[in-house]
Backbone as ProteinMPNN parsed JSONL, in Angstrom:
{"seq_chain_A": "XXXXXXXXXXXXXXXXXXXXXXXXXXXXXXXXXXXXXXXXXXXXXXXXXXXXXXXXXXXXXXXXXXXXXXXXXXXXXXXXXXXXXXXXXXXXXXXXX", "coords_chain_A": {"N_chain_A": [[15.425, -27.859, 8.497], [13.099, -26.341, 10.636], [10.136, -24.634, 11.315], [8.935, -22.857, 13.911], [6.019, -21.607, 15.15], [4.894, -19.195, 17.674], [2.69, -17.952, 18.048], [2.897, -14.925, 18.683], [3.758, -13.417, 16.784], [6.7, -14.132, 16.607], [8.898, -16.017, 15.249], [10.828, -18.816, 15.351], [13.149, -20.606, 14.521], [14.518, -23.587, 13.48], [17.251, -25.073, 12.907], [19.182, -27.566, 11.311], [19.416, -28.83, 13.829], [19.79, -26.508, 15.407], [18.482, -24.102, 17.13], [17.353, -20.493, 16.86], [16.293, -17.406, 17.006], [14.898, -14.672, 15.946], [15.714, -14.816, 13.378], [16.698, -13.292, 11.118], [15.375, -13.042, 7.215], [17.599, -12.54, 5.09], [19.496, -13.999, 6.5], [18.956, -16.866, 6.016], [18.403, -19.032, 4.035], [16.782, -19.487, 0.701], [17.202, -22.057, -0.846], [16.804, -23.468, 1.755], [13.992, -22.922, 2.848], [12.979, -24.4, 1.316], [13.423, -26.758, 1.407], [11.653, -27.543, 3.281], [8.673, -28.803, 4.634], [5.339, -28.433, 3.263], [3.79, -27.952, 5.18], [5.136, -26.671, 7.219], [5.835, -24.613, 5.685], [3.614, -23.035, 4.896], [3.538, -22.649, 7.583], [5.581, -20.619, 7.982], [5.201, -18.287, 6.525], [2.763, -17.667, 7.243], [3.781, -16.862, 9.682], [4.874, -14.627, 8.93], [3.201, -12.809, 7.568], [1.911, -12.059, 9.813], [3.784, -10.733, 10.945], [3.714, -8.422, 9.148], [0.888, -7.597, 9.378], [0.974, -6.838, 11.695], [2.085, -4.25, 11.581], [0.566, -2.009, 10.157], [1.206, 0.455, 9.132], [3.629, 0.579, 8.073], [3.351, -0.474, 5.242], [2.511, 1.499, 3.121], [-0.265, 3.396, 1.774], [-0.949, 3.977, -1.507], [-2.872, 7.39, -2.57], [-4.339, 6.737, -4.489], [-5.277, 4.597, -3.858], [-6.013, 4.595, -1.141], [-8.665, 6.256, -1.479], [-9.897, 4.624, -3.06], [-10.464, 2.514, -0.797], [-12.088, 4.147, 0.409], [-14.111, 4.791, -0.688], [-15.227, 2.118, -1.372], [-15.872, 1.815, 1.613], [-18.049, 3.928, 1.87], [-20.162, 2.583, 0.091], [-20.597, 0.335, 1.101], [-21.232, 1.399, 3.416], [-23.996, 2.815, 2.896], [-25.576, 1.208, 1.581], [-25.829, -1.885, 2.899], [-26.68, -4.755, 2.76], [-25.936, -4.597, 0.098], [-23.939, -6.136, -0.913], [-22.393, -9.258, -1.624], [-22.114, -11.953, 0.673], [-19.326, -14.275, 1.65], [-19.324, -17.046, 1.321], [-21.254, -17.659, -0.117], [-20.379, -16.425, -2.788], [-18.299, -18.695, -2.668], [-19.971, -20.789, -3.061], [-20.679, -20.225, -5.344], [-18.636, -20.308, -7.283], [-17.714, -22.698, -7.147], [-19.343, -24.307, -8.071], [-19.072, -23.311, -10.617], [-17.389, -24.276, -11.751]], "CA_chain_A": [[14.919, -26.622, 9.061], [11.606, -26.336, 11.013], [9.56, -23.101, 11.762], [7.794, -22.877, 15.093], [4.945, -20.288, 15.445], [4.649, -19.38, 18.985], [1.501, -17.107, 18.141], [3.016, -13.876, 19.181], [4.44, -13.269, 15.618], [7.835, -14.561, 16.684], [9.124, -17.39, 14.675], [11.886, -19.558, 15.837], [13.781, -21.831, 12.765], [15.814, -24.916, 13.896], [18.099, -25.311, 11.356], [20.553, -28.174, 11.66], [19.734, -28.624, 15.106], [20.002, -25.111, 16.429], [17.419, -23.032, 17.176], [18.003, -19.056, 16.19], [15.585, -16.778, 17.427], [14.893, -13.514, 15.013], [16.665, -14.812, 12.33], [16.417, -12.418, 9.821], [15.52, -13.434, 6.317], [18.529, -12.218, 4.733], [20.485, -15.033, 6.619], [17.708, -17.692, 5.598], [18.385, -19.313, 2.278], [15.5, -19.759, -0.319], [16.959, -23.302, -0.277], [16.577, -24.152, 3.25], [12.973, -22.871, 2.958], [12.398, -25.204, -0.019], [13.299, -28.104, 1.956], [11.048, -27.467, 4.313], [7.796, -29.354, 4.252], [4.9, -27.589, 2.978], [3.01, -27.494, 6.501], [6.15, -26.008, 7.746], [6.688, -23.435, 4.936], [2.479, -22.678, 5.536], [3.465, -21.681, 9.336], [6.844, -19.733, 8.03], [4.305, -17.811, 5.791], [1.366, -16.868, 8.058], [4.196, -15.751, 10.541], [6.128, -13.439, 8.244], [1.745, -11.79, 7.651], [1.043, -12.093, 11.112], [4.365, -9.446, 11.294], [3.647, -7.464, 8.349], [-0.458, -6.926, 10.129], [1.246, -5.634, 12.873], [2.888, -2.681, 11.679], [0.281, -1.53, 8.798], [1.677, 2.34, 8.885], [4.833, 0.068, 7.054], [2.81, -0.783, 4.395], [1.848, 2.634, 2.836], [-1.297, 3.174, 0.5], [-1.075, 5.212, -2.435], [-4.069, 8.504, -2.558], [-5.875, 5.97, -5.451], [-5.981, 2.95, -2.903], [-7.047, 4.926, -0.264], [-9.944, 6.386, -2.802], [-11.024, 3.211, -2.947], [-11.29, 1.836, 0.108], [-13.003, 4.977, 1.003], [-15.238, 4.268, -1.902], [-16.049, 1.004, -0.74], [-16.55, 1.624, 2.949], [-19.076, 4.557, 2.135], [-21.036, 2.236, -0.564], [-20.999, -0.124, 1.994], [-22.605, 1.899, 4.844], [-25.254, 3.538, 2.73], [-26.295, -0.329, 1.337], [-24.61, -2.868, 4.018], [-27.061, -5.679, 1.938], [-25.938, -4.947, -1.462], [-22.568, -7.177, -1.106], [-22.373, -11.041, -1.518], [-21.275, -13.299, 1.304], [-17.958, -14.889, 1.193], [-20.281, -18.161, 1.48], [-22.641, -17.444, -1.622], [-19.433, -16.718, -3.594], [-17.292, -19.461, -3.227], [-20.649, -21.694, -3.578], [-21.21, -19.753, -6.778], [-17.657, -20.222, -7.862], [-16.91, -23.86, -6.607], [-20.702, -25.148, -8.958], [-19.015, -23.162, -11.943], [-16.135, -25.311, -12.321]], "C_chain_A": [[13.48, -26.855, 9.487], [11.503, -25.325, 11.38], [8.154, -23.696, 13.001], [7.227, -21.803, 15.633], [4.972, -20.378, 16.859], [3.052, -18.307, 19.096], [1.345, -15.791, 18.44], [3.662, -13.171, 18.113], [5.962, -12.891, 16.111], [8.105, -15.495, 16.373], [10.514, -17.561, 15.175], [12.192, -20.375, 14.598], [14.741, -22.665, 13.907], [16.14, -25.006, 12.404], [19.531, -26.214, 11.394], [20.663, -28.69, 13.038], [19.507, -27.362, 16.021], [19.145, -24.418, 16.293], [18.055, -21.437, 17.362], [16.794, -18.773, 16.598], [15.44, -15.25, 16.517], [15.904, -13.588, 13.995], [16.271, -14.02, 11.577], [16.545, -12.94, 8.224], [16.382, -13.159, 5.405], [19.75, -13.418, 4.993], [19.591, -16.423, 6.044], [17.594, -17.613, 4.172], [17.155, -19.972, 1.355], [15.724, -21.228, -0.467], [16.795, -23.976, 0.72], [15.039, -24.125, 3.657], [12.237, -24.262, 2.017], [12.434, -26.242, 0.315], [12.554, -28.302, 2.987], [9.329, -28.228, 3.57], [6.867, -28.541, 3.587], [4.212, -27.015, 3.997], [3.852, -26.308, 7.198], [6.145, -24.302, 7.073], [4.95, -22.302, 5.142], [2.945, -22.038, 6.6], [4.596, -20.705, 9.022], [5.846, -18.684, 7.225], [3.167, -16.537, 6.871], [2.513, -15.698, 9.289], [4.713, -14.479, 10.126], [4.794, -12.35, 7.869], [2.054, -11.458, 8.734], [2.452, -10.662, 11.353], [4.241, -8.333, 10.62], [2.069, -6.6, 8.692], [-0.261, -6.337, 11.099], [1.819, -4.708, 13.345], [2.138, -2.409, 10.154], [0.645, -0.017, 8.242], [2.713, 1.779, 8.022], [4.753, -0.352, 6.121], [1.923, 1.033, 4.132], [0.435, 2.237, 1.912], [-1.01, 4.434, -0.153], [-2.303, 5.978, -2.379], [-5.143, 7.18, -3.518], [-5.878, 4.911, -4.34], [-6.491, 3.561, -1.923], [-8.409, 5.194, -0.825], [-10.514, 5.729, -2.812], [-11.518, 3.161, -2.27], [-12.274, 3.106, 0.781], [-14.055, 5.038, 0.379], [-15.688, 3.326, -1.258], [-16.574, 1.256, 0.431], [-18.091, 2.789, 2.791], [-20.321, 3.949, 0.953], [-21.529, 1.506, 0.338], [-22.008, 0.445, 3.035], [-23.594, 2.592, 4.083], [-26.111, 2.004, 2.152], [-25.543, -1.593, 1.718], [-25.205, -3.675, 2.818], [-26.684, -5.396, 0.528], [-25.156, -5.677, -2.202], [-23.619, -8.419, -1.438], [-21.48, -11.399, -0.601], [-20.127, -13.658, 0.627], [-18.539, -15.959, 0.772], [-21.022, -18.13, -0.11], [-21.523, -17.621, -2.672], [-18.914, -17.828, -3.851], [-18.765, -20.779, -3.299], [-20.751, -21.504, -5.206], [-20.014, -20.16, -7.872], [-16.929, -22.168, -7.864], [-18.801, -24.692, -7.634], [-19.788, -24.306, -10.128], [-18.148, -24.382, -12.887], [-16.621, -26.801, -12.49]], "O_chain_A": [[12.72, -27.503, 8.767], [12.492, -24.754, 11.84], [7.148, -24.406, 12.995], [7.781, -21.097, 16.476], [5.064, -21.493, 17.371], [2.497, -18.042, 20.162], [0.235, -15.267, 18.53], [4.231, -12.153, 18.506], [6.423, -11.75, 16.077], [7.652, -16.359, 17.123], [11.266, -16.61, 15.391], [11.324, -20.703, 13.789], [15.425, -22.296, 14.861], [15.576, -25.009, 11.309], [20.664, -25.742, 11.479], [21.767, -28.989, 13.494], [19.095, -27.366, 17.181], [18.941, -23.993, 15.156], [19.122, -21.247, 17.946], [16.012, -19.722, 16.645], [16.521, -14.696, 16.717], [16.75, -12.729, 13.742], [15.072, -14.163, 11.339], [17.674, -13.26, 7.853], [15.915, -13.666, 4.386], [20.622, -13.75, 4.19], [20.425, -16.95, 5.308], [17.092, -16.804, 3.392], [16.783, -21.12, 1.594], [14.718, -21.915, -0.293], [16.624, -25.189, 0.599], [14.61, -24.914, 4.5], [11.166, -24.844, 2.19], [11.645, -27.025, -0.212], [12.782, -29.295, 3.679], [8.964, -28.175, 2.396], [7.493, -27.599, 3.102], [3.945, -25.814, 3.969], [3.372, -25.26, 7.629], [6.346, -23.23, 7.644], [5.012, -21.11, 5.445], [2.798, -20.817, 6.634], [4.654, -19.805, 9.86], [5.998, -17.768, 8.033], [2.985, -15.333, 7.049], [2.347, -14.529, 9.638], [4.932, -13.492, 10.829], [5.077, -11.152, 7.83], [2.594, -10.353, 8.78], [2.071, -9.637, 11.919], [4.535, -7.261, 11.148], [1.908, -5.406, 8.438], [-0.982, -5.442, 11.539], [2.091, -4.281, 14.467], [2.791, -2.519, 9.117], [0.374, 0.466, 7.143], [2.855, 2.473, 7.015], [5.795, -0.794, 5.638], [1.027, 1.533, 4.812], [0.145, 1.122, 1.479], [-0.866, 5.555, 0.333], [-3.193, 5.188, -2.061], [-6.301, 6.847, -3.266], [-7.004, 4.453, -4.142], [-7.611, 3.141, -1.634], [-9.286, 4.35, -0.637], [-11.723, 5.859, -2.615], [-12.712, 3.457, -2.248], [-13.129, 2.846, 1.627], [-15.065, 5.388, 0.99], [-16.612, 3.562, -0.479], [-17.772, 0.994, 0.536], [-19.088, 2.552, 3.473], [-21.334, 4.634, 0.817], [-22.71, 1.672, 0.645], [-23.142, 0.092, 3.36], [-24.304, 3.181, 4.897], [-27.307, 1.882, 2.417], [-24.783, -2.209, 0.97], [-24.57, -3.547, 1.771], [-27.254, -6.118, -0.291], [-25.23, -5.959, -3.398], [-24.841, -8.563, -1.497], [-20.268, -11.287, -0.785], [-19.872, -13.481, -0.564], [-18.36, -16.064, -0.441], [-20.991, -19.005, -0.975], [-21.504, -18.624, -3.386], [-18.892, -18.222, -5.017], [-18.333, -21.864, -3.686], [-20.866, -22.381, -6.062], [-20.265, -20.322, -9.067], [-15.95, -22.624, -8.454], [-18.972, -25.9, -7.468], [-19.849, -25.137, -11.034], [-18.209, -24.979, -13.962], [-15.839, -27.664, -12.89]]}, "name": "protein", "num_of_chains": 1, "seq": "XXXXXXXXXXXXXXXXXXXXXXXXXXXXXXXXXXXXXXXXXXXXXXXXXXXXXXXXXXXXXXXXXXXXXXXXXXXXXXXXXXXXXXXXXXXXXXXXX"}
């Protein structure tokens, strides 16, 4: 089996030879993924996000997760500087170890 991203979050699987076009993971056996390299199973991955980012109304949030992020975005805009960098972190986190 190979997975080929085309970048438009449409994945294509050859499987055996044959290329299938919207296979649906339902026909797509957990062992056929498993034999798949890991680069491969990486691009079967990002595509199966790259479809789930582009329908986020299909992903609900519960009232407390919204809460949050509405928490965060208004701590944020009253002190943009009071975060840490992604950068600072994973320096901070990559000297602990």
């Amino acid at each position: 089996m190979e997975v080929v991203g085309n970048g438009q979050s449409e994945c294509a699987i050859r499987w055996r030879g044959v290329w299938e076009r919207g296979k649906t993971m339902s026909k797509v056996q957990l062992g056929d993924i498993l034999e798949m390299s890991v680069a491969e199973r990486i691009l079967l991955v990002e595509e199966v996000w790259d479809s789930i980012a582009a329908t986020p109304e299909a992903v609900p949030l519960t009232e407390e997760q919204r809460a949050e992020l509405d928490r965060r975005l208004a701590a944020y805009e009253k002190e943009p500087e009071a975060g840490t960098s992604w950068n600072e972190v994973k320096t901070r986190l990559l000297n602990e170890s």
